[in-house]
C-alpha atoms as an extended CHARMM CRD file, in Angstrom:
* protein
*
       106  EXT
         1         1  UNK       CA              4.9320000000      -12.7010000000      -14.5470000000  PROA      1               0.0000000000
         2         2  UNK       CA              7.1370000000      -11.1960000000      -11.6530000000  PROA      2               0.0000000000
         3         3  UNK       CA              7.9170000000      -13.5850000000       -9.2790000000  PROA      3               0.0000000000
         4         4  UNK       CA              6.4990000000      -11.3580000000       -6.1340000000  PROA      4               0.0000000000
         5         5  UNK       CA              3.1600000000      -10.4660000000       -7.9560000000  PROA      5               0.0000000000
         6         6  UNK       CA              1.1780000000      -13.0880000000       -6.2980000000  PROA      6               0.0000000000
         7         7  UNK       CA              2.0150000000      -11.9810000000       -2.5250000000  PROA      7               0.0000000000
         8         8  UNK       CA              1.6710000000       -8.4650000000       -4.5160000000  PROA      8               0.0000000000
         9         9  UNK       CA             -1.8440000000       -9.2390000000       -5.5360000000  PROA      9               0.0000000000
        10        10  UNK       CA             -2.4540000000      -10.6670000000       -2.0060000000  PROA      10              0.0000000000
        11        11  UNK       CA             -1.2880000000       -7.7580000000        0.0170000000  PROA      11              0.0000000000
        12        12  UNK       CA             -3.5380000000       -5.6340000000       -2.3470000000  PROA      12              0.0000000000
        13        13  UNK       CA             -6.3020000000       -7.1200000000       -1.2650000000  PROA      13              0.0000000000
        14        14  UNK       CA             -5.7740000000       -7.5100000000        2.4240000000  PROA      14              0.0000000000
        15        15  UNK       CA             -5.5200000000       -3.7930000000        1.8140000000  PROA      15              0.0000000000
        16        16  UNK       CA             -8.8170000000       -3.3900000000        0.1440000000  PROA      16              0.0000000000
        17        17  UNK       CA            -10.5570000000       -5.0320000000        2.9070000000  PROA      17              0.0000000000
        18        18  UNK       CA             -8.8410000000       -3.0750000000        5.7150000000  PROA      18              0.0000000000
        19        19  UNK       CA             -9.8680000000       -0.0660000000        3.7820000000  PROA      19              0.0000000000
        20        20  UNK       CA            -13.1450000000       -1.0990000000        3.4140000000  PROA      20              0.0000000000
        21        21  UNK       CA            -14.1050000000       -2.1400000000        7.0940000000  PROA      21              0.0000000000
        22        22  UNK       CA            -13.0190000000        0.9850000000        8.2760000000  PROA      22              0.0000000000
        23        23  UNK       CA            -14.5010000000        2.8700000000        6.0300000000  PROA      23              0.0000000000
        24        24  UNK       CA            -18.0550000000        0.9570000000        6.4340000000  PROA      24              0.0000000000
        25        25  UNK       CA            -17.3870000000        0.8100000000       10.2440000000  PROA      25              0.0000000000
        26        26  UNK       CA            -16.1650000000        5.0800000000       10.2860000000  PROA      26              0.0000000000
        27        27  UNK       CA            -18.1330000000        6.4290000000        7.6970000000  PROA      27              0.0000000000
        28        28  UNK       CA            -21.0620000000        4.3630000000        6.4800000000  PROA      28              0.0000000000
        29        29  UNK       CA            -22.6640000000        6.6370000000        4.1020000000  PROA      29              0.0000000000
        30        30  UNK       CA            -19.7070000000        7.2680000000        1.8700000000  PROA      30              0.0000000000
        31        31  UNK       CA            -19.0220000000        5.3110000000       -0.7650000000  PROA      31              0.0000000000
        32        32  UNK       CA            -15.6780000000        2.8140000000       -0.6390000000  PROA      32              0.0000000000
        33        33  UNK       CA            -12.5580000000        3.7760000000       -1.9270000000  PROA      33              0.0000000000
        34        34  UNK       CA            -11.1510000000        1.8000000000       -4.8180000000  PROA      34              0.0000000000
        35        35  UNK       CA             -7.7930000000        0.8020000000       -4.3780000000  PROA      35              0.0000000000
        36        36  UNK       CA             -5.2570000000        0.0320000000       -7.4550000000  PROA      36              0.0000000000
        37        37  UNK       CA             -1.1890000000       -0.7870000000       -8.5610000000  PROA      37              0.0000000000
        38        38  UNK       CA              0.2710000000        1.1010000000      -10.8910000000  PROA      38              0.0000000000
        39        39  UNK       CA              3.4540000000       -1.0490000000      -12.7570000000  PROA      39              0.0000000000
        40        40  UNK       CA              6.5950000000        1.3420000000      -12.7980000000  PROA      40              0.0000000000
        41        41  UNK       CA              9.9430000000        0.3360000000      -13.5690000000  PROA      41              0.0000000000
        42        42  UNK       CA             11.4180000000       -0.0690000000       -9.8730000000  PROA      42              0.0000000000
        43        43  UNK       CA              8.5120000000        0.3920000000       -7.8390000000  PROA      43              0.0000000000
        44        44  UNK       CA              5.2710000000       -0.5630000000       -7.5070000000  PROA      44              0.0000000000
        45        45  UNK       CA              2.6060000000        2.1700000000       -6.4480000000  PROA      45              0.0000000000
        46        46  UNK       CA             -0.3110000000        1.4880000000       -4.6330000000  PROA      46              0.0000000000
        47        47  UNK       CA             -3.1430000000        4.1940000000       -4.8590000000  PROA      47              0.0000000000
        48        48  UNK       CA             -6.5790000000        4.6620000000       -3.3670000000  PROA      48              0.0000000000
        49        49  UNK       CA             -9.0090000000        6.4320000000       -4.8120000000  PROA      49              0.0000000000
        50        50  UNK       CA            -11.7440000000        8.3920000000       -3.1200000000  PROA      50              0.0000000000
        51        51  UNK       CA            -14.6560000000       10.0060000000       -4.7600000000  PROA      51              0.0000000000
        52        52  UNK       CA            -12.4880000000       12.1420000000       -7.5820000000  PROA      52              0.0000000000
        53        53  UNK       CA             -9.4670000000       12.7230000000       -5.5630000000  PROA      53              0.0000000000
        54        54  UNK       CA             -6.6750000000        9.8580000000       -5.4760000000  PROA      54              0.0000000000
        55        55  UNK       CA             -3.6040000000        9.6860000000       -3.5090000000  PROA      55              0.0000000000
        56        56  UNK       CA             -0.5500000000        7.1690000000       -3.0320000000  PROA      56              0.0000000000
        57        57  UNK       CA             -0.9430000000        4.4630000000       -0.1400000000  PROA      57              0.0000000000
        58        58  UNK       CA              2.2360000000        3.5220000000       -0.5690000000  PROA      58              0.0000000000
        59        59  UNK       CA              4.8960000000        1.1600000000       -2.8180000000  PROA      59              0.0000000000
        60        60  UNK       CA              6.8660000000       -2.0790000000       -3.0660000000  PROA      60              0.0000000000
        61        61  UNK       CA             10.4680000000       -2.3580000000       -4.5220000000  PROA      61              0.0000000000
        62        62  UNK       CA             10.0830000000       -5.1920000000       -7.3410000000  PROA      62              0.0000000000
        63        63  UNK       CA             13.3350000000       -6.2090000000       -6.2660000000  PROA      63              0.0000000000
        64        64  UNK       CA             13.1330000000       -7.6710000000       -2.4120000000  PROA      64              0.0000000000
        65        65  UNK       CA              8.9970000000       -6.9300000000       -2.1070000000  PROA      65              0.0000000000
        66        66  UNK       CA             10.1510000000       -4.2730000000        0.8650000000  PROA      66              0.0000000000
        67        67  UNK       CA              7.0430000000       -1.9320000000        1.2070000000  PROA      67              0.0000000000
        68        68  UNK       CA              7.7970000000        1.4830000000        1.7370000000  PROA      68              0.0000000000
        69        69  UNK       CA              5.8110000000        4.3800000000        2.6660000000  PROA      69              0.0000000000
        70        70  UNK       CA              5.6140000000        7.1640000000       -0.0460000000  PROA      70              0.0000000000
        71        71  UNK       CA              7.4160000000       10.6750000000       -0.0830000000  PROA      71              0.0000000000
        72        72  UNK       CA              5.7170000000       12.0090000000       -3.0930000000  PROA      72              0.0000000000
        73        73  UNK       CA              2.9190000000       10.6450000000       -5.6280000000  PROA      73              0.0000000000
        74        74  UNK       CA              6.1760000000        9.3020000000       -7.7990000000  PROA      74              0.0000000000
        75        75  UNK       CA              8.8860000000        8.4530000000       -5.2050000000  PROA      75              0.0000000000
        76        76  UNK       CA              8.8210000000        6.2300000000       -1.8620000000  PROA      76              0.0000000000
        77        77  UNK       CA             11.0670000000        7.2390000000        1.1750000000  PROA      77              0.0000000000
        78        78  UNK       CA             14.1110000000        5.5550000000        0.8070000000  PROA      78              0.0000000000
        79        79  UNK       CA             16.7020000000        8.0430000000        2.3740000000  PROA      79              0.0000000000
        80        80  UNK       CA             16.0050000000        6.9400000000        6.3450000000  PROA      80              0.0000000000
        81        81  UNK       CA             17.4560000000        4.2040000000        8.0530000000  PROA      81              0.0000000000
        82        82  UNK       CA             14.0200000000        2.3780000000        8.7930000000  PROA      82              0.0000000000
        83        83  UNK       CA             12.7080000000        3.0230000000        4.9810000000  PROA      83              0.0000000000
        84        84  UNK       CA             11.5480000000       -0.6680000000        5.1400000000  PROA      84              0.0000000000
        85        85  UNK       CA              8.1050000000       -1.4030000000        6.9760000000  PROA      85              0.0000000000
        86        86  UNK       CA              8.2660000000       -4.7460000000        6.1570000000  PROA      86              0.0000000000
        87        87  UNK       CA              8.1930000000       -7.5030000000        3.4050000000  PROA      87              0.0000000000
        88        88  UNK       CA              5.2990000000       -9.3560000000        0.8350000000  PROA      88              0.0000000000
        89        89  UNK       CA              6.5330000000      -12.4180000000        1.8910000000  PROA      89              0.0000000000
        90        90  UNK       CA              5.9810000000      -11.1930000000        5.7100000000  PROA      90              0.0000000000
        91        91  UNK       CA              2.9690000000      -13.4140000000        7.3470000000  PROA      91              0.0000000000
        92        92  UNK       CA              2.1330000000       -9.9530000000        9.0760000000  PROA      92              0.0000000000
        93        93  UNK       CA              2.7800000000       -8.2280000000        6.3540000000  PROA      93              0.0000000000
        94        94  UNK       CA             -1.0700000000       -5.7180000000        6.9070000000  PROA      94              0.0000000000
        95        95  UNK       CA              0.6560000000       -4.6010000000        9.8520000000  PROA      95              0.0000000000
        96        96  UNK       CA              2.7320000000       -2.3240000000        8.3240000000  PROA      96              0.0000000000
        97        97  UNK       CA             -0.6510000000       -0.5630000000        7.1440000000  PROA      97              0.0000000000
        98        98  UNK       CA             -3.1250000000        1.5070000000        8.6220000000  PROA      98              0.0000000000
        99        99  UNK       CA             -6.9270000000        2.6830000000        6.3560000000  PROA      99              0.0000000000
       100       100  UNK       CA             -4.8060000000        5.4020000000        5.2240000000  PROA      100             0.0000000000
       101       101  UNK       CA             -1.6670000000        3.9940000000        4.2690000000  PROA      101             0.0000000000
       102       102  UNK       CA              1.7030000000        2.8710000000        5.0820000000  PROA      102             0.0000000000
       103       103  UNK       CA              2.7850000000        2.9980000000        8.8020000000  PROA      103             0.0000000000
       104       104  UNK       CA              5.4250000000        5.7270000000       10.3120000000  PROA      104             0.0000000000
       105       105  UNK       CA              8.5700000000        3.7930000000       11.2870000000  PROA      105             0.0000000000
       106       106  UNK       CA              8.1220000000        2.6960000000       15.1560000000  PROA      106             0.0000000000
């Protein structure tokens, strides 16, 4: 098991609920989004998934556990100078997130 999946697993579900309060708070009569990883070889992806469309939240290098906010469904935005919103092993790590994904570099 990859030594990051824990705080992996962790952020994942901070996610989930973050995504889920708002939604239940914003827009009570749809149903909640399901959130998932997908394991790729550099990268993980997280993806949300509402009603039958689903769309990249965002990913984390399996290197470092730097989260990164996505350019495409495959790639993450790694050519800017502030590509890194932050770390898994950051105790404020759900700030780098909003209900619809990773943050825009501040």
């Amino acid at each position: 098991m990859h030594y990051l999946q824990k705080q992996l697993d962790d952020f994942v579900s901070e996610i989930e609920t973050l995504v889920h309060n708002h939604y239940k708070e914003r827009f009570p009569s749809l149903d909640l989004p399901e959130i998932g990883v997908d394991n790729g070889r550099k990268y993980w992806r997280i993806w949300t998934t509402s009603g039958r469309s689903t769309s990249v939240f965002g990913f984390v290098r399996k290197d470092d556990g730097a989260i990164l906010k996505a350019a495409t469904w495959k790639a993450p935005q790694t050519k800017t100078k502030t590509a890194v919103r932050g770390y898994l092993t950051d105790e404020d790590r759900i700030n780098t997130c909003t209900a619809y994904g990773i943050v825009y570099a501040r």
